[in-house]
PADO-314551 format. One record per residue (C-alpha): residue number from 1; residue in three letters; x, y, z. Coordinates in Angstrom, 2 decimals, always signed. Layout:
<nodes>
NODE;NUM;ala;X;Y;Z .
...
</nodes>
This chain:
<nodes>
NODE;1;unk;-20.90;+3.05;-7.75 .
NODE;2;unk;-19.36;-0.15;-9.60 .
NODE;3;unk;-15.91;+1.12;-11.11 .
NODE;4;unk;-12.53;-0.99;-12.20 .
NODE;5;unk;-10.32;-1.60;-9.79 .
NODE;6;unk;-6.36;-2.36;-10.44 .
NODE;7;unk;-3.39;-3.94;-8.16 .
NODE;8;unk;+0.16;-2.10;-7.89 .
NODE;9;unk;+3.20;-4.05;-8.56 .
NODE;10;unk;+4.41;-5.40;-5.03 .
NODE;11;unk;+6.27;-2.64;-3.47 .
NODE;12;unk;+9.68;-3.42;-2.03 .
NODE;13;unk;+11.76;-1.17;-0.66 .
NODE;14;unk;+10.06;+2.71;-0.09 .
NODE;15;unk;+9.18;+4.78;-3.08 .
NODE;16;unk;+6.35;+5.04;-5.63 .
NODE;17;unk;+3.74;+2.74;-6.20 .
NODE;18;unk;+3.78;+1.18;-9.76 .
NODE;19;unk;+1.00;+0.19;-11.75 .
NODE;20;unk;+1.05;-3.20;-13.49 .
NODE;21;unk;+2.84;-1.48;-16.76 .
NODE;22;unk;+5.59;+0.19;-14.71 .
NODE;23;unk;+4.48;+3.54;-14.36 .
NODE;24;unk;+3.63;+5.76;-11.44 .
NODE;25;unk;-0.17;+4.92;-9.95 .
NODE;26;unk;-2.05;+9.06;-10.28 .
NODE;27;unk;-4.91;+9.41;-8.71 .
NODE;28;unk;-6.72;+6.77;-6.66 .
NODE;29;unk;-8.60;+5.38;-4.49 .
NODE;30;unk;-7.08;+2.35;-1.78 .
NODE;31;unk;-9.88;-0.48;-1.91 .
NODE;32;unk;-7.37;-3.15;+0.06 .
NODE;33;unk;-3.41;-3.31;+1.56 .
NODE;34;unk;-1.85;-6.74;+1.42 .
NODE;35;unk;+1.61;-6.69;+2.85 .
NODE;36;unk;+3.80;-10.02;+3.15 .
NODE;37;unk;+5.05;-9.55;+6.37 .
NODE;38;unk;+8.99;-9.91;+8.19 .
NODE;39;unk;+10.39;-12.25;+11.24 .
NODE;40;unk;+10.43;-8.53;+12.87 .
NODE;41;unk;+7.31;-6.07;+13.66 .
NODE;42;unk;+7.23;-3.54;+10.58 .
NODE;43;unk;+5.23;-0.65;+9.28 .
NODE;44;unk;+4.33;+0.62;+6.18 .
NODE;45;unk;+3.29;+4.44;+5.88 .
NODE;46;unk;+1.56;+5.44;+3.05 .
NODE;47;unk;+1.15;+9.15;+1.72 .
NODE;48;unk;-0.74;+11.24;-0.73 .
NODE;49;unk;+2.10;+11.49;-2.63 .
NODE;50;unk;+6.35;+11.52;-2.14 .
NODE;51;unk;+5.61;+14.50;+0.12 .
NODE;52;unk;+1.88;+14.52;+1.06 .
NODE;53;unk;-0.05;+14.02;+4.14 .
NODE;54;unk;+0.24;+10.53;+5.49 .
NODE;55;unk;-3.24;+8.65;+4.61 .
NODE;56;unk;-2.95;+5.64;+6.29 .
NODE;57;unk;+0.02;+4.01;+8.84 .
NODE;58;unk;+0.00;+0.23;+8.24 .
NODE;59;unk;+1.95;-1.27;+11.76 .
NODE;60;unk;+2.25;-5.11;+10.90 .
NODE;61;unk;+3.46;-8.09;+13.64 .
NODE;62;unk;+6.49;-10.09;+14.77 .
NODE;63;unk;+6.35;-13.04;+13.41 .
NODE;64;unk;+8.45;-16.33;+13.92 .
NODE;65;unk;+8.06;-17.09;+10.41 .
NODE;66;unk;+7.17;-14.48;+7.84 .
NODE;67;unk;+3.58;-14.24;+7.31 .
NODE;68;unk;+0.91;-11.51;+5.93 .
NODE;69;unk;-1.24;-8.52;+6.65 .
NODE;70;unk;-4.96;-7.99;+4.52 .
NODE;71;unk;-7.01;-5.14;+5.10 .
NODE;72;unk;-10.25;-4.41;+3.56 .
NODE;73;unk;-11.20;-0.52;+3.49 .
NODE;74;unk;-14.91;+0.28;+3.52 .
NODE;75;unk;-16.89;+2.47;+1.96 .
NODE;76;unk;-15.14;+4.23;-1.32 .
NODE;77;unk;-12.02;+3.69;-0.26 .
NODE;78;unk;-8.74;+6.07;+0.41 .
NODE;79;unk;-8.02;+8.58;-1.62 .
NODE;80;unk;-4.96;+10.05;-2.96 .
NODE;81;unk;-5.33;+12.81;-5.29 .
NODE;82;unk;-1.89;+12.76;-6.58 .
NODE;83;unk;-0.60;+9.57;-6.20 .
NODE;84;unk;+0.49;+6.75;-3.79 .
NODE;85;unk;+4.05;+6.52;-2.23 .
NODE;86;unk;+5.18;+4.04;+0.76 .
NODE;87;unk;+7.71;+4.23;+3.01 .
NODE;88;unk;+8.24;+0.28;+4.48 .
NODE;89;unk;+9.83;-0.55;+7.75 .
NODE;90;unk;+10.53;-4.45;+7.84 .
NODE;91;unk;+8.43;-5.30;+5.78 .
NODE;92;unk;+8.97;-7.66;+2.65 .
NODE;93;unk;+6.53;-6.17;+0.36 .
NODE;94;unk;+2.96;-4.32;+0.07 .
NODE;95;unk;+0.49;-4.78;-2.98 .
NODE;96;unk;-2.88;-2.40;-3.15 .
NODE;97;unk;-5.30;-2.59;-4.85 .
NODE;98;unk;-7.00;+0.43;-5.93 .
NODE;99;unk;-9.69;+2.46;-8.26 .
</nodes>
């Protein structure tokens, strides 16, 4: 099924994920995770939700130099019924893009 698909404002430090207008992302589904990576291995866990069950753990490498992390998700996608909300570990920022 063909259906828009949006990108989040590049998340920072943990919290909410932000749509391009500033305001909390609802319901979605993930469709790709591009995080810009540290000099140090990081992780970025991402929940259904401030408080939900985890949907996906993102672990991302040591690098000498700072580099980045793309993953493609098959199918439909992740979903989060009530929202999207990381929690980043050395990592520099994370951008999804969703539907």
């Amino acid at each position: 099924m063909q259906y828009d698909v949006f990108a989040t404002q590049p998340l920072t430090s943990t919290g909410n994920f932000l749509n391009q207008n500033g305001l909390a992302v609802p319901r979605a589904r993930i469709k790709s995770i591009y995080t810009v990576n540290d000099t140090a291995a990081g992780s970025v866990v991402i929940r259904d939700g401030s408080s939900g069950p985890i949907l996906v753990t993102v672990n991302t490498p040591a690098k000498a130099t700072a580099g980045f992390t793309v993953i493609l998700i098959p199918g439909e996608g992740i979903l989060a019924s009530t929202g999207l909300h990381g929690t980043i570990t050395n990592v520099l920022s994370i951008m999804l893009i969703y539907g």
